[in-house]
Each structure stands twice: as C-alpha cells, then as structure tokens.
N, C-alpha and C positions, 0 to 999 in steps of 0.2 A: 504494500500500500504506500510506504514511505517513498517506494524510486520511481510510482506509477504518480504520486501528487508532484515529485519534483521535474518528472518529464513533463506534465502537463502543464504545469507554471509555467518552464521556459517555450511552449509552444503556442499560450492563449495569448491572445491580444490584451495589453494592457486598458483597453477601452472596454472589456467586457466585464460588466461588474458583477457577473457570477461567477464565472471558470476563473476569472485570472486571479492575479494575488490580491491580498484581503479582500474577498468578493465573497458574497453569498454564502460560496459553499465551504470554503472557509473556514466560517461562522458555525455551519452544519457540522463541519466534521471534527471542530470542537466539541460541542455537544455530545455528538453520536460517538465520539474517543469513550467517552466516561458513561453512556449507556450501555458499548460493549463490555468495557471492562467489569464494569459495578451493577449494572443493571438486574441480573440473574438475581440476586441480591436483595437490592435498594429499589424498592417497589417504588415511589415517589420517580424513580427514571424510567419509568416502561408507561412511556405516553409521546404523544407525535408533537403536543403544543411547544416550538422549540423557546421561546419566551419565556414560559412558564417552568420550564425544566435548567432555565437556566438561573432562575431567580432559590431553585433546591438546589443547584451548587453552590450559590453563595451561599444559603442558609446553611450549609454542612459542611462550610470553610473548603471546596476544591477550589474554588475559584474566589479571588479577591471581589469585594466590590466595588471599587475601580476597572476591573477586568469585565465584569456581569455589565456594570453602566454602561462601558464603550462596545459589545458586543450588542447588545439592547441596541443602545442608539443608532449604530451603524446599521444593521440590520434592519430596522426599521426605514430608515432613509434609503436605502439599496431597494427596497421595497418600493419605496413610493416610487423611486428614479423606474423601475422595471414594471410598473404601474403605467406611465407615462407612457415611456417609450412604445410598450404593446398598444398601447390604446389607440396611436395616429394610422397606423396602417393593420390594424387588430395581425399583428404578425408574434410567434414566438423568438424576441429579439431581446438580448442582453448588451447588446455593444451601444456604447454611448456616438451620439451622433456627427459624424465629420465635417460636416456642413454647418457653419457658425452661426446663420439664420436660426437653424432648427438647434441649436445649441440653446442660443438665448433665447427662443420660447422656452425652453426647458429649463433654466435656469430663473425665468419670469414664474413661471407655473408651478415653481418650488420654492416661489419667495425669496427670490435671490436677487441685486442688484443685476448681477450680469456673469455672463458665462465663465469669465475668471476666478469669481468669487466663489462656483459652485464645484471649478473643478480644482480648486484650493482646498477646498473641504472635503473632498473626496479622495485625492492624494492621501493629505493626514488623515483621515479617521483609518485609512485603508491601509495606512502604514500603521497605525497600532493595533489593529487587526490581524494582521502579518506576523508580528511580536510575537503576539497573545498563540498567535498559530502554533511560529517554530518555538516557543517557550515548549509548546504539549508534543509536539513531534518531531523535533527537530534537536542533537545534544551535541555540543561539541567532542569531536572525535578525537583520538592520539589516529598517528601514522601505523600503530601495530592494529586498528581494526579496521585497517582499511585492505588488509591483504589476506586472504585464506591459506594458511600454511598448510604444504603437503604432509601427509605422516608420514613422519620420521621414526625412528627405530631408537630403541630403550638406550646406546649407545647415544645418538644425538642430543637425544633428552636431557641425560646424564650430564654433557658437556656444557648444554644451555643453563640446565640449572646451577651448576658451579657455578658459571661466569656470574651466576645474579645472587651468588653467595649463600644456596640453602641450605642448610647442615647435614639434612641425610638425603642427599643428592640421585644415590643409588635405587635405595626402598622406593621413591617417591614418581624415577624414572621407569623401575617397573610396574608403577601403578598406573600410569600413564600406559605404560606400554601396555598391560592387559584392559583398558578401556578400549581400545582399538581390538583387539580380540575379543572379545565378550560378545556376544550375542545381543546385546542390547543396542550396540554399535553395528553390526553387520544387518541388521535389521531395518537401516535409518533407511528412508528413500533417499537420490541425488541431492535433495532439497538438504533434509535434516540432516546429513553429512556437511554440506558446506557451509552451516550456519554450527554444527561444533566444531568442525574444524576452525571456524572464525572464533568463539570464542575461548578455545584451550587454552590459546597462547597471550590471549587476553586476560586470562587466569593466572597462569603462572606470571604473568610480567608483573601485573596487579598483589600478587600475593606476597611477591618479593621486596614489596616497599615497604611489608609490615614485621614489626617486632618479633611475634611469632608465626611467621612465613609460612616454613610446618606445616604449623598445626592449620594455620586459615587454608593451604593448598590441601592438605589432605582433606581437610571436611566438604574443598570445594568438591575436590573430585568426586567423592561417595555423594554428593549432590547431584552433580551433571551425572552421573552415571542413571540416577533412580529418574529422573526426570528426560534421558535423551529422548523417548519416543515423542515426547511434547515437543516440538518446536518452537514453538509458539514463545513458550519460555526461554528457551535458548537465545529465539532470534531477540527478544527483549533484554533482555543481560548484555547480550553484544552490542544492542543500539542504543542503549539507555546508560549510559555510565553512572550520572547520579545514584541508578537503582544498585547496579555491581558494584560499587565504592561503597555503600551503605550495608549489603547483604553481607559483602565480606566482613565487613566491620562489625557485625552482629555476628556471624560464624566465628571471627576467631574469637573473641570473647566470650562464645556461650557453645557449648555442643548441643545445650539442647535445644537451642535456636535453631541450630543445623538439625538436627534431626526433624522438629517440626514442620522445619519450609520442606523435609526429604518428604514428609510422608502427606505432604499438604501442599505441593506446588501453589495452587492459587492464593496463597500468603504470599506471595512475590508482588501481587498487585496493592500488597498494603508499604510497599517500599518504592513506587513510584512519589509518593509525596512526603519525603524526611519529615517536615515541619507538621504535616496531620498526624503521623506516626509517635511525634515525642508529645502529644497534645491528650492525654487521658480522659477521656468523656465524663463526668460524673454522675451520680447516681440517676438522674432525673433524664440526664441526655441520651444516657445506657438506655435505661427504658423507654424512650423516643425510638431510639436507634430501633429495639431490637421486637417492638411493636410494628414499627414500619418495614423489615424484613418478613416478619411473620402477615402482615395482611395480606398478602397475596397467594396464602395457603389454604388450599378448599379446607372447611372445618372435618370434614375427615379423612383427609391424607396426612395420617400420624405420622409413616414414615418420611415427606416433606419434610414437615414443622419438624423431626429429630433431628435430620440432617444440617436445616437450618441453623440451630441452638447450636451444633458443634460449630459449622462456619464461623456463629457469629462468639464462639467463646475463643475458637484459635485466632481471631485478628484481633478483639480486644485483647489477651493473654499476650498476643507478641507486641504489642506495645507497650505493654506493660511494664514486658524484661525489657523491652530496647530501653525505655526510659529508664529503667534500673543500673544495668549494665554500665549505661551512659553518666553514670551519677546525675541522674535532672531531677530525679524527686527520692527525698528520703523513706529508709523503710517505712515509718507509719505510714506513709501517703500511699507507699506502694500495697504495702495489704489492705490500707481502704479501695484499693481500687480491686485489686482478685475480689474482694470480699461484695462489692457492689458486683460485680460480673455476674458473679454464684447468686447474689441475693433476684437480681433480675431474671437471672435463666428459670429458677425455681418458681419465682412468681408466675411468670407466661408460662410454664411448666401445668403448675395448679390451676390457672385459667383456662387453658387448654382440654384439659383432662376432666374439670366440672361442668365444661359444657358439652362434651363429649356423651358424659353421663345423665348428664340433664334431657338431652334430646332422649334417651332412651327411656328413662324412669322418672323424667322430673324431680322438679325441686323436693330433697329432705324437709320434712315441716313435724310439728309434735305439738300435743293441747295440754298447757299449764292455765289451770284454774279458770277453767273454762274457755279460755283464747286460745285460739291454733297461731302459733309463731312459726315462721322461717329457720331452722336449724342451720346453726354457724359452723365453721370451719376452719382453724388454724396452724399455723407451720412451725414450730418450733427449731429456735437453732441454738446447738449446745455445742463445746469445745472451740475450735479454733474460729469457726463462721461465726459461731456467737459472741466471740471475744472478739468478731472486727481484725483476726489477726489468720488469714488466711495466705498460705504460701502457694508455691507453683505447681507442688503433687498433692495437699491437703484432702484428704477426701472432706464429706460432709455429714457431721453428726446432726440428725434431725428426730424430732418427734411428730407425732398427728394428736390432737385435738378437739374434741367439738359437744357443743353443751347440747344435746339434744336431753330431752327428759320428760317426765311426765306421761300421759296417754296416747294414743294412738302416732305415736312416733314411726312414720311410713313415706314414702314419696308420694306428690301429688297426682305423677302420671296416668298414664295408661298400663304400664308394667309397672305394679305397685312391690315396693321392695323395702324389706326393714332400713330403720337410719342406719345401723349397724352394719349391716351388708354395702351400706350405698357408701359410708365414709371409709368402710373398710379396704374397697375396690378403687374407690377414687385413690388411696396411699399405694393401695397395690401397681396403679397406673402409672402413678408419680413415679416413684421409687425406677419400673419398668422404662420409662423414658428419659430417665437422667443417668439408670445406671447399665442400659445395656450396650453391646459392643455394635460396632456399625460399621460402616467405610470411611467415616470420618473421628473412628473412634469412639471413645466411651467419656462422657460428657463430665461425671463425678463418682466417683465408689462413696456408694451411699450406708450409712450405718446407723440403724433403727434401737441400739441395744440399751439404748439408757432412759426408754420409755417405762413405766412401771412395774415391776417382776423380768425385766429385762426381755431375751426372747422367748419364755414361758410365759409372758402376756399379752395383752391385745397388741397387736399391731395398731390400732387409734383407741385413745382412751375419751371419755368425757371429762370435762372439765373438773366436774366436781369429786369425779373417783379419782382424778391426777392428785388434785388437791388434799384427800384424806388419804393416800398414799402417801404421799410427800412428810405429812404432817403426822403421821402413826405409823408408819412402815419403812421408811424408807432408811438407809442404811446415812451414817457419815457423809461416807464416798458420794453418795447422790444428791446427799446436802451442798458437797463440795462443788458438783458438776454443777448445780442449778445456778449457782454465783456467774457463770457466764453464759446463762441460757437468757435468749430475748426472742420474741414471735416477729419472724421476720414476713411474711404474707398469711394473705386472708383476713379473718373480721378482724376490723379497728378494735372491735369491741371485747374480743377475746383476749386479742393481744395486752388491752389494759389489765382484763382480769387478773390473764396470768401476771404479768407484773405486781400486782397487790399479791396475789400467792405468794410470788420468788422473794416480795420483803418480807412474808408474814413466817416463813420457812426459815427465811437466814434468820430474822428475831428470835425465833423459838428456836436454834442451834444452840444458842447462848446461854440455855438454862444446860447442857449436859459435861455433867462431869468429868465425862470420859473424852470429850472433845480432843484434849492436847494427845493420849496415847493412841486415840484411833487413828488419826493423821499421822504420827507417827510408825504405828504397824502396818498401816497401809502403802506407805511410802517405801520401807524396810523390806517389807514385802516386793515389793517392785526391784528392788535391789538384785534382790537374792532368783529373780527372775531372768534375768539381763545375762546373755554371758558378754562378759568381759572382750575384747581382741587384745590382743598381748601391744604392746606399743602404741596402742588408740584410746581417743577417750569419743563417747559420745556424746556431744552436745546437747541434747535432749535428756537421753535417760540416763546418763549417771549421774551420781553423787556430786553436787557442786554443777550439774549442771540446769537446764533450764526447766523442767520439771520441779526441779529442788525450790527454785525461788515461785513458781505458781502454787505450789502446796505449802510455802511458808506465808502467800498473801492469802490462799483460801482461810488457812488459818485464823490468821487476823480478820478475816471478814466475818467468819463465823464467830470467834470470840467477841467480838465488838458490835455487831449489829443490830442486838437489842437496842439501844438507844440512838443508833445514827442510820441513816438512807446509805445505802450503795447502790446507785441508779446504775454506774458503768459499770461493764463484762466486760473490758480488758484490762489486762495487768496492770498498763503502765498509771491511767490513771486509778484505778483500784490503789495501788503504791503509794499514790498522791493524796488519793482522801483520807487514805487511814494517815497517811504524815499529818495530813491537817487537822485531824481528830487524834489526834496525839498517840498514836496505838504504835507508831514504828518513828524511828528518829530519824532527823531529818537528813544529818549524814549517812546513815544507814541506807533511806529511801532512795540518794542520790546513786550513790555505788549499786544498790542494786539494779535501778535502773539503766544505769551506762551497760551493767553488765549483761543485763535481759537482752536489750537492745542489739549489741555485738554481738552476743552469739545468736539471735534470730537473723541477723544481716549476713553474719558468715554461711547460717544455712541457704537461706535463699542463694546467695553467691554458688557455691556449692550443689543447690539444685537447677541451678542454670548448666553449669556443666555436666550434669545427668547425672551427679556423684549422691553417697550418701550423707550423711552429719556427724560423720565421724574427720577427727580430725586428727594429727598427732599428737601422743600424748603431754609434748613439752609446751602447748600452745594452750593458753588460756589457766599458767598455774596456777597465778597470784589471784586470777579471777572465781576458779575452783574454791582456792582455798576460803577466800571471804564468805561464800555463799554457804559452806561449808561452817564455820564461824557460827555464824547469823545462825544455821540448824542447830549448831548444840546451845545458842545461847538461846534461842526461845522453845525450845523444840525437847531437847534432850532430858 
C-alpha cells in the first residue's frame, strides 16, 4: 500500500484535489489506517461517517486536536471545491480548473476575493495534510532497510556479529542460521521471505546498539520466528522504526514482554503510538474503553465477548509493564492500574453473565413481609485485588454474595428456578469465563476458597449467613483475610453492607485472647510449610519477608479495631493508620514501609522477566533482619 500511495502521488496532477497530495483521499486513508488497525476492536471505528470517526480519535488521544481541526477543515473545503466543480458541466471531475475565468468564478463562489487567494489556501491546508499523512505512513528510514540481504550462512553471520561487538557471537549465529532452516521459514511465500529477509539485518544492527545486545537479539529472534507466517507484522517492524526501537526496548528489559507480543502478535499495534502506550487509562476510562469493545458482541456469542476481555486485558497489561519497566509510574500506581484492569474485566464479566441468565429465567426476586423485592448480587475481593495491590501473575481471590430471603425466593421468568440455583450458576458462569483457557489464553486463575466453610461450602452465600459465619464461626485466619476484602461489583447496596460486617468483625476480633498466638501459629505454620532453596530467600514466604510484615499489620488491625475504622485493605496505608492511632511507631511504620515496598517492586521486576521471587540469599539482609525484629518484639 505504502509504494502503491507513493507511485500514485508522483503521477497525479497537482491540480486534483482528490488523488494528489493532501487531497481527499489522503484525509481517507488516514482515517481508514486506524479502522484497519483498531477497528476489529474499537467499535466507535466501524462506521462510514469519516467526520464523525475522526472526532473518536481525538477523543481517545490517536490523533491531536490540532490534527482532527485541520483534517475537518480541509476536508470539508475539498468538499465544497469538488461540489462546484461537478456541478458546471455535472461531470465526475476533481482537477481544479486551468482557465482563470473559470478559476475566479470558483474562487467568487467560495467567498474568496480572487483566484490567488483560494489557491493560497489550498497549497497550505494541503501541505498540512501531507504532514499529518507521512507522520501515519511514512518513517524515516536508515540505509540498512533499504536493501534485502541474501542469506548468508552461520559463518557470515558469525563474522557480522563480531564486527558489531556481541558476546556470544557463535550460539547466536547458529540461531540465525537455523531460522532459515526451520520450516516456519521454508514455508514463507516470495513475498514473506523478502520482507524477513529485510528485517533480520534490521535486527541484528538495531540490537547491537543496546546494552544487553544478547539478550534483546535472542528474544528478537524466538519473536520473528513464532510470528514469520504473519507478514503483515514483519513488513511493519521493517517500515515503522518508531515501532522496532520501542519493541526492542521492551524485549530487552522484560522477557515477559517478549513472550507476550510471541504468543499475541496483534500487541504490536499497541506500539505504533509510544506516547498512548506510557498513558495508563484509569479506572472510569478502563471501563469506557472496555464497554465500547464489548458492544458490538451479539448478547450470546460468549465465546466473542471471552476473547475480547483477553485482547483487551493483554494491551492494557502491556502498558502497564512498559510504563513500569520505563520507571514512568511508581509501584502503587502500577498495581492500581492491574488492579482496575481485573476490577473492570470482572464487572463486564458479571454483566454479561446476568443477562445471559436473565433472558433465560428472569430476574431473582423473594417476599419479605409481604413485599416481593428484586434479589441483589455481589463480588467480593479478598487478598491481593482486594488490597488494590495486584501484580502481573496474581490470580484473583473472590467470593459471591446475595441477600435473597424470606418466601417465595424464585425467578420471575418463564423457566422458574430457585434464587439459589440462579446465583449459584450465575458464579458458576463467572468463574467459567474468566478462568478458562482459550486462544488468547486464560484471563485470571480464579480462587473461591475463602468463602465460608471454604470448599465444603456454598459456592454463593447470603449475606446474612456470610455475616453469622464471620461472627461465630469463623477461624482467626479469616478474620485476618476479611481486613482486605472490599465488594468490588454488583449492588451498591451490598457492597455497603458488607463493609458494616468487615468493621463489625474486625471490632469483635479485639475481644479474643488468643489473638497474639493464633497469628503466630499460623504464620509458624507456614514456615514449617515452605521448603527452603539452599542459597535463596523468598521474598514473599519466608521469615522476614513480605508475608511476615502483612501478618504483623493484620495483627495490629485486629488488636486495635474495637475502637478505630480501618476503611483501607492495603498494607501501606493500613501501616499508616495504625501509626496515627498510635498502635505501631512511627519509625517502625516508616522502615516497614520502605521495606514492603522494595520487595513488592523487586517482585514485579522479576515477574517481568518470567522469573520467580526468589532472590539471593545475600540480598535484602538488613531488611530480613528488621522485619524479623519487629516479629519477636510484638509477636513472640
């Protein structure tokens, strides 16, 4: 498309304000760039109105509004000119008129003093049009992509890479060299052959300018290998340098970035635009975003809408780590953003699935003291989603919900079914669409076990049997879990209940004596659980690490809660209110926070590289050690 738009510029007439440059079409195939790309997508793109469609890329920052105004304006005016022109001889004609008479009619007829003045304004609008063009198709090239290199043999390779200084010159040249044998390579047509061939060497020259050369050339390769039948992608890499300066840049920094864009090629189209890429949507836009992907999914094509939610979790997620990676936003910022991703997908998840069920059985309803009410329905999120501190493999701890009670507790449909059955199926459905495998992967591993009697109990409870569980049954440990549970979808009005339970629960922890040793043997317990690696420590579950300092602030929650509100379920401010409620000191609160902090920041790091949270055991000792401190002075 790109060598068929630049043959045809240099062969149209500069007078034709469709075909030639900044003309018309131009203006269209700006547009039409970004409905192929995004369209499948971004429902808001899949309509003919080019005006309209251009005013939703300014709203969703592809295009500036400076860019959207001069594209408007021109286009409109190109319009009225091609309005004119056909009108005098009703002829299909775009060329402006050589005869000066017929000139300054047309220049009178468009409110113009005179024929200079119109084709003054046409020049310039037409040259920023052009801009706005080769800005989206058009990238400045180096002299190495202008030429397709033949293949060369493992020897040549060897020698090219030397000369550009990569350290294991050898391994790296026979990985090259078995890319050209592989089946995935003998397979290409003429076409997809000479657009890898164009960008290998764009690769290797590209890869050589960075620090860890390496590792970015090796991840490239296992890239272009899983993706060579795509061309599509290849010839984009090759033509788009912004895109390849930026990919690699993410590969060598992250493997699991690399591995993502292997097993998800269309993540390439979230690195044509750097600056939308480091720009993290928040919660309200997330939900914009991923509302307007989902409406153009028939309400029961389940497998769509599954497919969709992964799309739209792998380009939010790779923004995420680029901005991480990138240092542009600090940890907290970074797991409020996973943490909205997951909160979003679940909500459209649950919307999805109730109306799924509704059309079948209609609305749950039940008669309390003589009134038939509407049966509610809520999401529960406990451990890391519910602390707002979700990382990049987190599964999601959830419960289900819902106050139904009283008499004739039944659906209102046609296929009448207990509330029980209907809220039970509805978790069942959830649960089935977030957590099973697909082609786009598995969306979250979901975990139901901290709902009451764990998995010996309902899969959904009622509100009021959660609450006299809680409050007569329930162990320590689930006292401890509920300190970062909060109702993340469904009724507003559940959501508040629960929150009156979660403080009336943590209050009444405060009365048991056993408090300080059951924290204790349960943690001790975990110890004696864990094996060890000889030389490793793990950040999460040993001794002195980040576990240790969450079960010393449940702690303190539970001890102190009778007389103060703990509204948050994360750590850090959890930390901060017991310092301001006098329960933990304030030097103490500070160190443990630095420490919390670092090592959730090293995991994440760490789970960008695909690795686990373990680290060496000489790394974090003075930091063990204080957390460690802190245990025997309040704990032991």
């Amino acid at each position: 498309m790109k060598l068929s738009i630049e043959k045809e510029r240099l062969a149209e007439s500069v007078n034709d304000i469709k075909l030639g440059k900044g003309g018309i079409r131009e203006i269209e195939f700006v547009v039409q760039l970004f409905q192929l790309i995004r369209g499948g997508r971004e429902s808001y793109l899949q309509q003919h109105h080019l005006l309209l469609t251009l005013s939703h890329l300014r709203e969703h920052a592809f295009l500036s509004d400076d860019q959207v105004q001069t594209l408007s304006m021109v286009y409109r005016l190109l319009r009225q000119v091609e309005n004119r022109l056909q009108m005098w001889d009703d002829q299909q004609t775009h060329l402006l008129p050589e005869n000066a008479e017929r000139l300054a009619l047309l220049a009178e007829n468009l409110s113009y003093e005179n024929s200079e003045a119109l084709l003054a304004d046409l020049d310039c609008y037409r040259q920023h049009v052009m801009e706005i063009f080769d800005a989206q198709f058009y990238r400045e090239e180096s002299a190495d992509s202008q030429a397709t290199v033949e293949k060369m043999d493992a020897g040549q390779w060897y020698q090219r890479l030397t000369e550009l200084h990569y350290r294991e010159s050898q391994p790296l040249a026979d990985r090259i060299e078995s890319l050209f044998q592989s089946r995935s390579y003998k397979h290409l047509s003429e076409l997809g052959r000479e657009r890898f061939n164009t960008l290998l060497p764009l690769l290797v020259n590209e890869c050589a300018k960075r620090s860890a050369s390496d590792t970015a050339l090796l991840r490239s390769l296992k890239l272009v290998e899983k993706m060579a039948g795509r061309s599509g992608y290849i010839a984009l890499l090759s033509e788009n340098h912004q895109a390849l300066h930026l990919l690699l840049t993410l590969m060598e920094k992250s493997n699991w970035i690399a591995q993502e864009i292997g097993q998800s090629p269309i993540l390439l189209d979230e690195l044509l635009d750097a600056e939308q890429l480091y720009q993290p949507l928040n919660r309200l836009q997330l939900s914009e975003k991923l509302q307007g992907q989902l409406n153009s999914v028939k309400p029961d094509d389940t497998e769509q809408m599954m497919e969709r939610l992964r799309s739209f979790k792998r380009s939010q997620v790779l923004g995420v780590a680029a901005t991480d990676i990138m240092h542009k936003l600090p940890l907290m910022k970074v797991s409020d953003q996973l943490t909205w991703v997951a909160e979003v997908i679940v909500e459209e998840t649950l919307h999805f699935a109730l109306n799924e069920l509704m059309t079948k059985y209609g609305e749950p309803c039940f008669e309390k003291d003589g009134v038939c009410q509407k049966a509610e329905f809520v999401i529960i999120a406990y451990g890391k989603l519910g602390g707002l501190e979700l990382g990049y493999q987190s599964d999601l701890d959830i419960i289900f919900l819902h106050n139904s009670q009283g008499k004739n507790q039944q659906t209102d449909g046609e296929r009448i079914v207990d509330n029980q059955v209907f809220f039970t199926r509805l978790a069942q459905r959830i649960v089935f669409i977030l957590n099973t495998f697909m082609m786009g992967g598995r969306l979250y591993e979901i975990d139901t076990r901290l709902r009451p009697s764990g998995t010996s109990g309902l899969l959904v409870t009622s509100i009021a049997a959660f609450k006299k569980y809680q409050l007569e049954k329930a162990w320590t440990w689930e006292h401890q879990a509920i300190i970062r549970a909060r109702g993340i979808t469904g009724s507003g009005k559940l959501i508040n209940e629960f929150e009156s339970i979660r403080q009336e629960v943590l209050s009444q922890s405060a009365n048991e004596g056993n408090l300080q040793t059951d924290v204790r043997e349960m943690r001790e317990k975990m110890w004696l659980q864990y094996q060890v690696r000889k030389g490793k420590f793990h950040l999460k579950k040993q001794a002195g690490g980040i576990i240790d300092i969450e079960f010393l602030v449940q702690y303190f929650v539970l001890k102190n809660a009778k007389n103060k509100r703990y509204i948050y379920t994360d750590n850090i401010r959890l930390l901060e209110t017991l310092s301001l409620n006098g329960c933990v000191s304030e030097s103490d609160t500070e160190i443990l926070k630095t420490i919390y902090i670092s090592m959730r920041d090293r995991i994440h790091a760490l789970s960008l590289q695909g690795q686990s949270a373990e680290v060496d055991e000489q790394e974090f000792q003075q930091e063990r050690a204080f957390v460690q401190q802190c245990w025997k002075k309040y704990l032991a």
